[in-house]
MIDOSE-1310 file (N, C-alpha, C; in nm, 2 decimals, decimal comma, always signed):
residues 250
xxxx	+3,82/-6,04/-0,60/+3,83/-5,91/-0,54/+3,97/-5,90/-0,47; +4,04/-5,77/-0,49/+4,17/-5,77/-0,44/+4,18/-5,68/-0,31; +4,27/-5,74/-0,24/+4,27/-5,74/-0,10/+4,32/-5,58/-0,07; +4,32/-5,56/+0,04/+4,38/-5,45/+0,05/+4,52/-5,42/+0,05
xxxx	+4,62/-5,51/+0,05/+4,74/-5,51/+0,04/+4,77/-5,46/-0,09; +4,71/-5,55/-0,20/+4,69/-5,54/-0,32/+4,70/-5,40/-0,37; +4,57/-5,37/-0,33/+4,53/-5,20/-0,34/+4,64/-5,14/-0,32; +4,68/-5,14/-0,21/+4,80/-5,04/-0,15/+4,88/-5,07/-0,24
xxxx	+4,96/-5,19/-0,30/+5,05/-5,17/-0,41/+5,05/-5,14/-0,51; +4,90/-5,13/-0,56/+4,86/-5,08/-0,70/+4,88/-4,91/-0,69; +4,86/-4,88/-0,57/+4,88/-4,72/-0,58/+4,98/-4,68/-0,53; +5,09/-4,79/-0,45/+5,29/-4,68/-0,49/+5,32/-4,79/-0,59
xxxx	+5,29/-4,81/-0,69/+5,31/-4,85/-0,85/+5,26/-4,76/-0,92; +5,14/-4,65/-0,90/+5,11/-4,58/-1,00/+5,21/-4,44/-0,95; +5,17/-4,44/-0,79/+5,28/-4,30/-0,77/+5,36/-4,30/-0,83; +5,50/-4,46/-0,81/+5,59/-4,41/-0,86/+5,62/-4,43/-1,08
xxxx	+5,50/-4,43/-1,09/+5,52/-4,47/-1,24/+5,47/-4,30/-1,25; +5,38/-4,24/-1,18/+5,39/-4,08/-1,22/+5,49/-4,01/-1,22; +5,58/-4,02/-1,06/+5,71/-3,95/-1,06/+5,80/-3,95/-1,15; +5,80/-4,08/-1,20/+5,89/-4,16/-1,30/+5,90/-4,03/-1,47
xxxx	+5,71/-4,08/-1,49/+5,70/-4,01/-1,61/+5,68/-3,83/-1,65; +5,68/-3,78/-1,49/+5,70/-3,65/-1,44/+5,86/-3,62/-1,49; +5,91/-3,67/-1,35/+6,08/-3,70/-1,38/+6,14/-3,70/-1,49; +6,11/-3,79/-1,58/+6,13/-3,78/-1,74/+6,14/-3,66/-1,82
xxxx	+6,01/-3,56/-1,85/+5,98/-3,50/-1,90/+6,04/-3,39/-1,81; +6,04/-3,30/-1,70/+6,06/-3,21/-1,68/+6,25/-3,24/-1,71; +6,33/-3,34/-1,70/+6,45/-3,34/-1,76/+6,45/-3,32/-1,91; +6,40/-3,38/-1,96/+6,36/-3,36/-2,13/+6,34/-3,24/-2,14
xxxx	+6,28/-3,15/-2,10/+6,21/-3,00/-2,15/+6,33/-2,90/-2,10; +6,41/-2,93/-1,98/+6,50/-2,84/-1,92/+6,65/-2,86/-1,91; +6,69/-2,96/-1,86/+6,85/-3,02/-1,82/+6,91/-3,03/-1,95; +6,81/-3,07/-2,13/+6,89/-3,10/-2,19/+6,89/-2,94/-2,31
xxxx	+6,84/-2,82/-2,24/+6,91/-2,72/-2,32/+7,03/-2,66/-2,31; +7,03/-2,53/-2,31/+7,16/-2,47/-2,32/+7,15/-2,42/-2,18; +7,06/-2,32/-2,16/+7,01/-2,28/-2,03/+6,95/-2,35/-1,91; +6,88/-2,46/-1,98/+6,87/-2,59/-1,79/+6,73/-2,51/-1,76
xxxx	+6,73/-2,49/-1,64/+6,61/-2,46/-1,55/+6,57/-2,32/-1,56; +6,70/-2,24/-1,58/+6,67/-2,08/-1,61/+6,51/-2,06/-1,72; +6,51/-2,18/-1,83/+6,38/-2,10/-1,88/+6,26/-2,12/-1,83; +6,28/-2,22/-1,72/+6,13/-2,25/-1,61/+6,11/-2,04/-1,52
xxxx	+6,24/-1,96/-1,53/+6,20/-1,86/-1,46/+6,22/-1,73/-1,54; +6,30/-1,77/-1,70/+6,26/-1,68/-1,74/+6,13/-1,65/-1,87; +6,11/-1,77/-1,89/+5,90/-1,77/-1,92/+5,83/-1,65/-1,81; +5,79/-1,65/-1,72/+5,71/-1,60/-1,62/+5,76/-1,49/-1,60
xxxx	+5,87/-1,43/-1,65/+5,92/-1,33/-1,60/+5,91/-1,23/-1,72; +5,92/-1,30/-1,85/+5,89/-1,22/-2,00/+5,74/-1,20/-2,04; +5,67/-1,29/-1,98/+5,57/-1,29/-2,02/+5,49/-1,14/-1,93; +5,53/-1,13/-1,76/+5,50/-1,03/-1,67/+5,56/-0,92/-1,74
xxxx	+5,66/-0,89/-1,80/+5,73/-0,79/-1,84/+5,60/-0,70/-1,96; +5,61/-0,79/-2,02/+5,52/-0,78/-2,15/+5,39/-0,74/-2,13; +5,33/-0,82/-2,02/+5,21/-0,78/-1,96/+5,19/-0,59/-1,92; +5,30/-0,60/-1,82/+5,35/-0,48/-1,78/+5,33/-0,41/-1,83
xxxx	+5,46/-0,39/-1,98/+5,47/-0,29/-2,06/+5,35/-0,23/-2,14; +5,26/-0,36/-2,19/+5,10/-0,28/-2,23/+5,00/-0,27/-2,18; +4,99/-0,29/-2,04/+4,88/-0,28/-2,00/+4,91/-0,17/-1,85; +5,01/-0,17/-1,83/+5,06/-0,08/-1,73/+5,09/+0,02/-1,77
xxxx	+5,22/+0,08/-1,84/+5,24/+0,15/-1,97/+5,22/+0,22/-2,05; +5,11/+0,12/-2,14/+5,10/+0,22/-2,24/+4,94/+0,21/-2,26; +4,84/+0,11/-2,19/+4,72/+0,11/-2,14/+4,69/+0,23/-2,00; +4,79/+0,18/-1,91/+4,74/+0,32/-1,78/+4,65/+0,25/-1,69
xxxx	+4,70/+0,11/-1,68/+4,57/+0,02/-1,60/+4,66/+0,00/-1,48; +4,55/+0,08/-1,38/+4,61/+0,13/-1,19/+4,58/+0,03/-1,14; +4,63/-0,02/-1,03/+4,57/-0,07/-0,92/+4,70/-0,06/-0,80; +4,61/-0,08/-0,67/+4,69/-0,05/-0,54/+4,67/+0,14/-0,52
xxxx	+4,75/+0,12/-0,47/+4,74/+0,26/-0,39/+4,87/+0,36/-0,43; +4,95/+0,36/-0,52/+5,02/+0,43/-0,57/+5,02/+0,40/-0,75; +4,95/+0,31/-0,80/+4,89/+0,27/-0,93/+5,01/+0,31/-1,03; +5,14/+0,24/-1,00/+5,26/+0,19/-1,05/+5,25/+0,12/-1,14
xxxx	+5,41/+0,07/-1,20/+5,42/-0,05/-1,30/+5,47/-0,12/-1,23; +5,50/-0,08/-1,06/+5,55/-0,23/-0,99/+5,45/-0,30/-0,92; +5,36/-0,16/-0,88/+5,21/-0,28/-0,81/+5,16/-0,35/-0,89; +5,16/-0,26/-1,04/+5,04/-0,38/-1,14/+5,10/-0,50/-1,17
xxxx	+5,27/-0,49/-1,16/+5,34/-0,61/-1,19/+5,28/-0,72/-1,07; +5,34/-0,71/-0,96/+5,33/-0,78/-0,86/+5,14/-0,87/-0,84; +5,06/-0,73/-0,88/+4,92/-0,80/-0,90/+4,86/-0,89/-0,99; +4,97/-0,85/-1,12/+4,96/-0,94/-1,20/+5,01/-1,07/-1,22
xxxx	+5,14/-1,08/-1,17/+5,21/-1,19/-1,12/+5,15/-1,31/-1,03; +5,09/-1,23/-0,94/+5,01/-1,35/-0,80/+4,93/-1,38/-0,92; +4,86/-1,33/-0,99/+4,74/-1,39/-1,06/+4,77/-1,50/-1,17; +4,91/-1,45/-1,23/+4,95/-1,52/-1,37/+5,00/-1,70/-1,28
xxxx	+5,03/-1,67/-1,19/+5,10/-1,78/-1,13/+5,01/-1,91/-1,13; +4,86/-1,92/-1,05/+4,79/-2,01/-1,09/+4,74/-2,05/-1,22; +4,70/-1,94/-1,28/+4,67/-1,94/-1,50/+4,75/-2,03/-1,55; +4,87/-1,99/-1,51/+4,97/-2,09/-1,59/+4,97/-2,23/-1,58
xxxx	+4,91/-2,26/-1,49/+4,92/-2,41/-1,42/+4,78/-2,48/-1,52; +4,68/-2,35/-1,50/+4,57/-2,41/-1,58/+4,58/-2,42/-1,72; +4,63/-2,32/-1,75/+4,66/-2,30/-1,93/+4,73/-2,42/-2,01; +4,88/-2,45/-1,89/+4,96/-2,62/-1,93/+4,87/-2,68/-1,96
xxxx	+4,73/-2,69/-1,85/+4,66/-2,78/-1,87/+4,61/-2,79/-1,94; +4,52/-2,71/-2,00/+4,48/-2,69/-2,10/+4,49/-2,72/-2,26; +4,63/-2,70/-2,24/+4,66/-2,72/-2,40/+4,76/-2,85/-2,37; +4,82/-2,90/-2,31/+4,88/-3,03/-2,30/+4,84/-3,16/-2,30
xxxx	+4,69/-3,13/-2,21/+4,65/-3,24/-2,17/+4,56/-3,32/-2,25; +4,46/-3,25/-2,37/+4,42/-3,34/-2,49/+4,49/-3,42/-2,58; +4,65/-3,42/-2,61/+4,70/-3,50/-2,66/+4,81/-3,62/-2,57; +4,78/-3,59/-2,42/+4,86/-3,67/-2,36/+4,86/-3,81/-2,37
xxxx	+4,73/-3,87/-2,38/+4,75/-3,99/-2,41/+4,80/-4,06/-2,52; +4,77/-3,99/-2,65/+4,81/-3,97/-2,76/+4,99/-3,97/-2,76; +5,01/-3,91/-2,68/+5,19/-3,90/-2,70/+5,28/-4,03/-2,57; +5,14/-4,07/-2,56/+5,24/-4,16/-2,43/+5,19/-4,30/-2,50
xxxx	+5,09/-4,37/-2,63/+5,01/-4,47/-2,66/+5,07/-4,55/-2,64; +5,29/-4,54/-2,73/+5,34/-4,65/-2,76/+5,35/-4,66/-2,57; +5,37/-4,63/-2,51/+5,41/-4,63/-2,35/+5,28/-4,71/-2,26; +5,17/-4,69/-2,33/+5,04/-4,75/-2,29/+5,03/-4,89/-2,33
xxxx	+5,07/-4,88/-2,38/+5,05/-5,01/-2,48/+5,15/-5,13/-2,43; +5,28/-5,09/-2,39/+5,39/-5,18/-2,32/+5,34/-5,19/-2,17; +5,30/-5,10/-2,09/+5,38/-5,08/-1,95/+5,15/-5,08/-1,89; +5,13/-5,18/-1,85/+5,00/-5,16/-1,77/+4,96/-5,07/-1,64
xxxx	+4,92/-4,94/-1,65/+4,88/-4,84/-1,56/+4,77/-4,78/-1,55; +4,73/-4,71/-1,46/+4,59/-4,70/-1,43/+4,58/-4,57/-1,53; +4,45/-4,52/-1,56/+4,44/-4,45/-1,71/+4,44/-4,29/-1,58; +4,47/-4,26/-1,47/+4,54/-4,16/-1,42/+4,64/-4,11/-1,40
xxxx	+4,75/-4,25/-1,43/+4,91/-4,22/-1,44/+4,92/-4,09/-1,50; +4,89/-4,13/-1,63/+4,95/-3,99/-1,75/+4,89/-3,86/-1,69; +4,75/-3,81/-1,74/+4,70/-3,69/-1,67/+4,81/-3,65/-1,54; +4,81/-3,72/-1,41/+4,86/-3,67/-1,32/+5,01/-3,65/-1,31
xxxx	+5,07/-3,72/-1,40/+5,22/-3,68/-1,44/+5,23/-3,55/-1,50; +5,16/-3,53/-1,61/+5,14/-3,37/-1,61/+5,14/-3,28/-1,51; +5,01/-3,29/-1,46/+5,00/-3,22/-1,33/+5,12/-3,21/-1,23; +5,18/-3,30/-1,22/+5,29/-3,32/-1,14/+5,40/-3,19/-1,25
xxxx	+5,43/-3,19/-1,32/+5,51/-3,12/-1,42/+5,47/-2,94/-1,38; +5,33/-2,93/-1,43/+5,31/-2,81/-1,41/+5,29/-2,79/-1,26; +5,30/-2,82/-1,14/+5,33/-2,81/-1,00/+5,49/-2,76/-0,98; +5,54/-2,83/-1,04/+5,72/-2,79/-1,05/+5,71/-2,69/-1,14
xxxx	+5,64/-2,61/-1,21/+5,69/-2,49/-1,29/+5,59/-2,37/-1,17; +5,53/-2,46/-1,15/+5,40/-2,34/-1,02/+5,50/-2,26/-0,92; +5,60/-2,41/-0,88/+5,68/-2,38/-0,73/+5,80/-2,30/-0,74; +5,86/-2,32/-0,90/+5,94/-2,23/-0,97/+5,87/-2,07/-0,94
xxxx	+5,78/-2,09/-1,05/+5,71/-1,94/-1,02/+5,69/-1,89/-0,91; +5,68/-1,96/-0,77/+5,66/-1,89/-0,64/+5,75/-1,86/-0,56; +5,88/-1,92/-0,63/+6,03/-1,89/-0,57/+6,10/-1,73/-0,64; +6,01/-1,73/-0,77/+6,07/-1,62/-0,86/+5,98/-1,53/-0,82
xxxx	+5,84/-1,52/-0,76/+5,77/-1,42/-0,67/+5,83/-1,43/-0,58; +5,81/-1,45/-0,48/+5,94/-1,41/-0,38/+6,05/-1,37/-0,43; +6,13/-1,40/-0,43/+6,26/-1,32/-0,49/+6,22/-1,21/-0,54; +6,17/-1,11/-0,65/+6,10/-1,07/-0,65/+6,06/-0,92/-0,57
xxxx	+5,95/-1,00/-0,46/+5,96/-0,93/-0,30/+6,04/-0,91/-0,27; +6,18/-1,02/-0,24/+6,25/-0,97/-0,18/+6,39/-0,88/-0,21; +6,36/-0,87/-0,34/+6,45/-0,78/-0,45/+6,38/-0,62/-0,39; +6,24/-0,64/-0,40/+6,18/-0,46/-0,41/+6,18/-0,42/-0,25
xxxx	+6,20/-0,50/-0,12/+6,22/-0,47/-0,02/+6,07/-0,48/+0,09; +5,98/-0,63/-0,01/+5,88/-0,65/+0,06/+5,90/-0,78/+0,15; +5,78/-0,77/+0,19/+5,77/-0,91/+0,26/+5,62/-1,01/+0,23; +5,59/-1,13/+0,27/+5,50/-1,19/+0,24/+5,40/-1,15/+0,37
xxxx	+5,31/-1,20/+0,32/+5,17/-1,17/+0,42/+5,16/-1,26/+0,53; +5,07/-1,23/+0,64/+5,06/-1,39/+0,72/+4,99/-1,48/+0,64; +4,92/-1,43/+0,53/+4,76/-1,53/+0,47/+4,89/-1,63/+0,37; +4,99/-1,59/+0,38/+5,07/-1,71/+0,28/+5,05/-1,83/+0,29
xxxx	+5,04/-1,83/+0,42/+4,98/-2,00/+0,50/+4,89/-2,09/+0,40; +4,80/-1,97/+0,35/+4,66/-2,03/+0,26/+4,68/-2,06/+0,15; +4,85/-2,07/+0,11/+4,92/-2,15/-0,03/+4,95/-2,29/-0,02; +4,95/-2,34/+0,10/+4,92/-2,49/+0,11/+4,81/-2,52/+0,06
xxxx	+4,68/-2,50/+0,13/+4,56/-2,56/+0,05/+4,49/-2,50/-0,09; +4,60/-2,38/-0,13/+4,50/-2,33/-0,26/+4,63/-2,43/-0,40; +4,73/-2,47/-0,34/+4,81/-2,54/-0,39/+4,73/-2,68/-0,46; +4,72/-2,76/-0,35/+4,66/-2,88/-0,34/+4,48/-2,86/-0,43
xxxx	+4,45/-2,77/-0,38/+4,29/-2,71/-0,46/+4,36/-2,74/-0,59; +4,39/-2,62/-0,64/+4,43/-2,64/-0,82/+4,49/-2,79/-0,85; +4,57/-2,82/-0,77/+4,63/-2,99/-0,84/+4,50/-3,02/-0,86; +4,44/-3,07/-0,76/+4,29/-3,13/-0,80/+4,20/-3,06/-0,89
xxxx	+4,17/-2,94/-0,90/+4,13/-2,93/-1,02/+4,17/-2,89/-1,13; +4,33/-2,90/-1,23/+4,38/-2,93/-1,28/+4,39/-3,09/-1,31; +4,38/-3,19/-1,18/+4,37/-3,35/-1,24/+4,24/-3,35/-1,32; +4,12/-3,32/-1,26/+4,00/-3,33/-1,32/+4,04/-3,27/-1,50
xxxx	+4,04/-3,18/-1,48/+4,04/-3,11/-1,62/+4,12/-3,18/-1,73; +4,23/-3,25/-1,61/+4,34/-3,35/-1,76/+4,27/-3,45/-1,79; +4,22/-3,50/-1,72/+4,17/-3,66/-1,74/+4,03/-3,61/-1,83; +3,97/-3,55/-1,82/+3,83/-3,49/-1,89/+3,84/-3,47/-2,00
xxxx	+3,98/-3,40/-2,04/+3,99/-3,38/-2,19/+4,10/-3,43/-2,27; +4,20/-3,49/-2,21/+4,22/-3,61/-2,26/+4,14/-3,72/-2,29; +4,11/-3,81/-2,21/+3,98/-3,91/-2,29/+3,89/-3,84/-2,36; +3,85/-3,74/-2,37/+3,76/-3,67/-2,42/+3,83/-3,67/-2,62
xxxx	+3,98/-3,64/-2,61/+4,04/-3,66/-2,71/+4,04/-3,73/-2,81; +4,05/-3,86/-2,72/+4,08/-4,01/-2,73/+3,92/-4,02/-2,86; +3,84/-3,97/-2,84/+3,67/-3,98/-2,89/+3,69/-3,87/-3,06; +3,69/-3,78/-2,93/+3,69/-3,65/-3,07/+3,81/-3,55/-3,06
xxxx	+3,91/-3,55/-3,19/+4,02/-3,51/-3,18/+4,02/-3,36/-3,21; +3,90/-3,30/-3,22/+3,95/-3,16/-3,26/+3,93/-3,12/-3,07; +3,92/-3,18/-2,95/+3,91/-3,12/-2,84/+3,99/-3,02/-2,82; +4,16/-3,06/-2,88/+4,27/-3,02/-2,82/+4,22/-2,82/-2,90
xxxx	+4,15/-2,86/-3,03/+4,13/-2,74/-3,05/+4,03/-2,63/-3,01; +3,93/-2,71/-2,94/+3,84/-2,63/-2,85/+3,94/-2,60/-2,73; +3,97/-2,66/-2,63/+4,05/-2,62/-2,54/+4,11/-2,51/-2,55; +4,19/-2,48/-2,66/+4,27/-2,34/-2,71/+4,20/-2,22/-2,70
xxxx	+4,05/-2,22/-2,79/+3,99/-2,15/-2,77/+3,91/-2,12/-2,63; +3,90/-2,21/-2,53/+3,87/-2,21/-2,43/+3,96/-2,15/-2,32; +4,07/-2,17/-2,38/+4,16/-2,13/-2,26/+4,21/-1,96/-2,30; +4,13/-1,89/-2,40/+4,17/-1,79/-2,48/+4,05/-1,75/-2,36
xxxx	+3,94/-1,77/-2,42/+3,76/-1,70/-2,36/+3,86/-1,70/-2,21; +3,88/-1,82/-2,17/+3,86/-1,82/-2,00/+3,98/-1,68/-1,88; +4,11/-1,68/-2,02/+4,18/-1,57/-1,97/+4,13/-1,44/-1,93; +4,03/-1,43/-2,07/+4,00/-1,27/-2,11/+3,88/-1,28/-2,01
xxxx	+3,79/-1,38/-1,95/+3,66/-1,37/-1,84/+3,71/-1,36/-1,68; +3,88/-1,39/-1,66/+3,92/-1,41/-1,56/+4,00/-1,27/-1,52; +3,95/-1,22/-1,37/+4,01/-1,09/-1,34/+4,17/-1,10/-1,32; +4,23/-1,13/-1,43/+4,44/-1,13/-1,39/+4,51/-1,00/-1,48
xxxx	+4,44/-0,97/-1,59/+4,54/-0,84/-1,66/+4,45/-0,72/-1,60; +4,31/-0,73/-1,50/+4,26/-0,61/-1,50/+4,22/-0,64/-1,36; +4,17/-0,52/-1,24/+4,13/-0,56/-1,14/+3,98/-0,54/-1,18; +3,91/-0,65/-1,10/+3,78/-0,68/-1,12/+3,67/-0,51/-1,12
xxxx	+3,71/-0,43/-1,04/+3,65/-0,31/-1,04/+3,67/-0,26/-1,19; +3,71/-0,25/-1,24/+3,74/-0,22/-1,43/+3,64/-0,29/-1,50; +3,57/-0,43/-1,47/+3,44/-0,46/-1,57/+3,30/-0,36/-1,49; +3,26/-0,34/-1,63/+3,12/-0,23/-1,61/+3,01/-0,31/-1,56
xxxx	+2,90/-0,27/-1,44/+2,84/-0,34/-1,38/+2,75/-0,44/-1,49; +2,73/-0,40/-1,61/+2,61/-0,49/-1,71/+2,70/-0,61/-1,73; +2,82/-0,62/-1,73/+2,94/-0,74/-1,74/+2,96/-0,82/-1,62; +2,96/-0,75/-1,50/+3,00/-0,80/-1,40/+2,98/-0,94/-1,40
xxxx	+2,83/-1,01/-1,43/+2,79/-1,13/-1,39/+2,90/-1,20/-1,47; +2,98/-1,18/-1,58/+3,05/-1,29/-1,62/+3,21/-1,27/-1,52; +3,23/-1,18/-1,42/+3,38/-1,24/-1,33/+3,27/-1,28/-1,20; +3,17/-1,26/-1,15/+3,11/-1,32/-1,07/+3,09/-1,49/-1,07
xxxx	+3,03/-1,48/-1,19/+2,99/-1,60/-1,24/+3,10/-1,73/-1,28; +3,23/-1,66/-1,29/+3,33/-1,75/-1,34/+3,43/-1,82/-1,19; +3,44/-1,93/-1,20/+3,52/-1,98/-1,08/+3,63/-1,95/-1,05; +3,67/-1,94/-1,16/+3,83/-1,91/-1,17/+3,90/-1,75/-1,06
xxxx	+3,75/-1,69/-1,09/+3,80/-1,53/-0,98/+3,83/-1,57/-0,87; +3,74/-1,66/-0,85/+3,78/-1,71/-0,66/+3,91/-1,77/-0,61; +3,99/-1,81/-0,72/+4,13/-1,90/-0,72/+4,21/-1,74/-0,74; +4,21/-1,63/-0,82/+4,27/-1,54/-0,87/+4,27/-1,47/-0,70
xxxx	+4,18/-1,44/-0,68/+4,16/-1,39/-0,59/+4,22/-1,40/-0,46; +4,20/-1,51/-0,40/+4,24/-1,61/-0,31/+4,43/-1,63/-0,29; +4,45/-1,61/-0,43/+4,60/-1,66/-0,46/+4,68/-1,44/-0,40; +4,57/-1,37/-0,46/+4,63/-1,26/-0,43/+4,62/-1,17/-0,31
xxxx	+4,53/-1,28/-0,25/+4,52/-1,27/-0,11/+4,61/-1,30/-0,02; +4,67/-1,43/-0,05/+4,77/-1,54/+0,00/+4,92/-1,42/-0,01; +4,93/-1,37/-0,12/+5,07/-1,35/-0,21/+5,07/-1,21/-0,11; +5,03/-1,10/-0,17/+5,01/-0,97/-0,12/+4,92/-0,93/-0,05
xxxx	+4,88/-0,97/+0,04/+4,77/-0,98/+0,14/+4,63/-0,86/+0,09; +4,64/-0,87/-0,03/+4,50/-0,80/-0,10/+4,35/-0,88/-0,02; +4,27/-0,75/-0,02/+4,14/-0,86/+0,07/+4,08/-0,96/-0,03; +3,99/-1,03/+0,07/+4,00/-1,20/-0,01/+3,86/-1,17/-0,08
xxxx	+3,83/-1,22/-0,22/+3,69/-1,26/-0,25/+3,61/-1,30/-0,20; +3,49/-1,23/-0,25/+3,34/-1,28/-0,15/+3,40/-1,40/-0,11; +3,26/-1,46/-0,02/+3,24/-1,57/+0,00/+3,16/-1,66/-0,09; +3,11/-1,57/-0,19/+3,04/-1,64/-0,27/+3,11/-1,68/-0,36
xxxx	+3,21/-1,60/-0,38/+3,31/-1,66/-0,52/+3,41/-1,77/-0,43; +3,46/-1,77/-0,34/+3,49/-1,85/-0,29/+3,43/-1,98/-0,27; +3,31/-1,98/-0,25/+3,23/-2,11/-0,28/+3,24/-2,16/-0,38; +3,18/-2,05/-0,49/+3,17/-2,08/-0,65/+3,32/-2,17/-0,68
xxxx	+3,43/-2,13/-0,64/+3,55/-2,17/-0,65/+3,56/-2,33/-0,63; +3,56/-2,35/-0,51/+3,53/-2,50/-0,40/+3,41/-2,57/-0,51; +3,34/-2,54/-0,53/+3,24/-2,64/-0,58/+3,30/-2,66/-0,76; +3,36/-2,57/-0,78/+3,40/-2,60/-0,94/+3,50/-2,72/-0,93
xxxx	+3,60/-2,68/-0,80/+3,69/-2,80/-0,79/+3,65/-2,96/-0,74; +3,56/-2,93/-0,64/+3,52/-3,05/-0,63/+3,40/-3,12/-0,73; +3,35/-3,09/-0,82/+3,27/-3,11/-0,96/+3,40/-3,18/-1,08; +3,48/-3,09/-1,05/+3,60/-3,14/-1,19/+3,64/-3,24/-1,13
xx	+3,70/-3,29/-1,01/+3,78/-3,39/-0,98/+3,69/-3,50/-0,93; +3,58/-3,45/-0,91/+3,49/-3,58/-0,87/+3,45/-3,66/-0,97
């Protein structure tokens, strides 16, 4: 049985073998293009544009109180911000072990290094995107809400259930390899169930139960709460939210 010292060094050996393999890859994906870190802010910003243009535009989908292309932007943005973190996860995470084996195979680590090095990755494109929201704000002559506060713990919420979901379907991979291609289609259904290109008053009441029913409203919600001090989701969806995360990560 290993002592508690022990313990303690097994886990700043895995921290720093996460940072490590975090570290790695976010230089790999950015430092060695032409543009560097600009495409960590211009992803999120093309993709909002795009959103924009058809669903604001040339769809006519209002929300707020002057039912703009900059309120739907800004609504859509708080909302796209957490998606993104899930979606990485989503499609990244069934082949992670798969792309790290030769690395498994040499270097002895706990089978949550990998998973959470991701996570670690998509947290640094999250914090990107909440610097390019602000900016943003502070480009159109807003300001943040007091509920900003509540982006510490809705922060740390998604890490955790983003860890769950990596580890779940990566080993899940590891078994049966078409996972990575359910995921895809999972992360397609979960966009289109989740209130971020439309405000939840736009599904017709015989629909409703599927944005009620889905966890993910309570994180959308919560985050647009935080960002532009929009009022917060029930309490029920807020529950529904908390218990989905503590289920995945437990």
């Amino acid at each position: 049985m290993r002592s508690g010292n022990g313990r303690v060094r097994d886990v700043q050996l895995s921290l720093r073998q996460v940072h490590a393999l975090a570290g790695a890859e976010i230089k790999a994906r950015y430092l060695g293009s032409v543009l560097g870190l600009l495409w960590a802010i211009i992803h999120p910003l093309v993709l909002i544009l795009l959103y924009v243009f058809v669903f604001s535009i040339v769809l006519k989908v209002k929300v707020g109180s002057e039912g703009n292309a900059e309120e739907y932007g800004l609504f859509l943005f708080a909302a796209i911000i957490p998606w993104r973190m899930v979606q990485d996860i989503l499609i990244r995470a069934p082949g992670v072990y798969l792309e790290r084996a030769s690395l498994l195979a040499k270097i002895p680590m706990s089978h949550l290094v990998v998973p959470a090095s991701l996570v670690l990755v998509c947290l640094f494109n999250l914090i990107v995107d909440l610097l390019v929201f602000i900016s943003v704000l502070l480009v159109l002559g807003r300001t943040l809400p007091p509920q900003v506060i509540l982006l510490l713990p809705l922060t740390v919420s998604l890490c955790l259930l983003t860890l769950g979901i990596s580890v779940v379907v990566a080993e899940m991979n590891v078994r049966y390899r078409d996972t990575g291609q359910v995921c895809q289609v999972v992360s397609v259904l979960w966009f289109l169930a989740s209130p971020i290109i439309y405000p939840p008053e736009m599904v017709p009441k015989r629909l409703s139960w599927i944005i009620e029913g889905n966890p993910f409203s309570g994180v959308v919600g919560l985050f647009r709460h935080a960002l532009l001090g929009l009022p917060a989701p029930t309490s029920t969806a807020i529950w529904l939210s908390a218990a989905f995360v503590l289920i995945t990560c437990g």
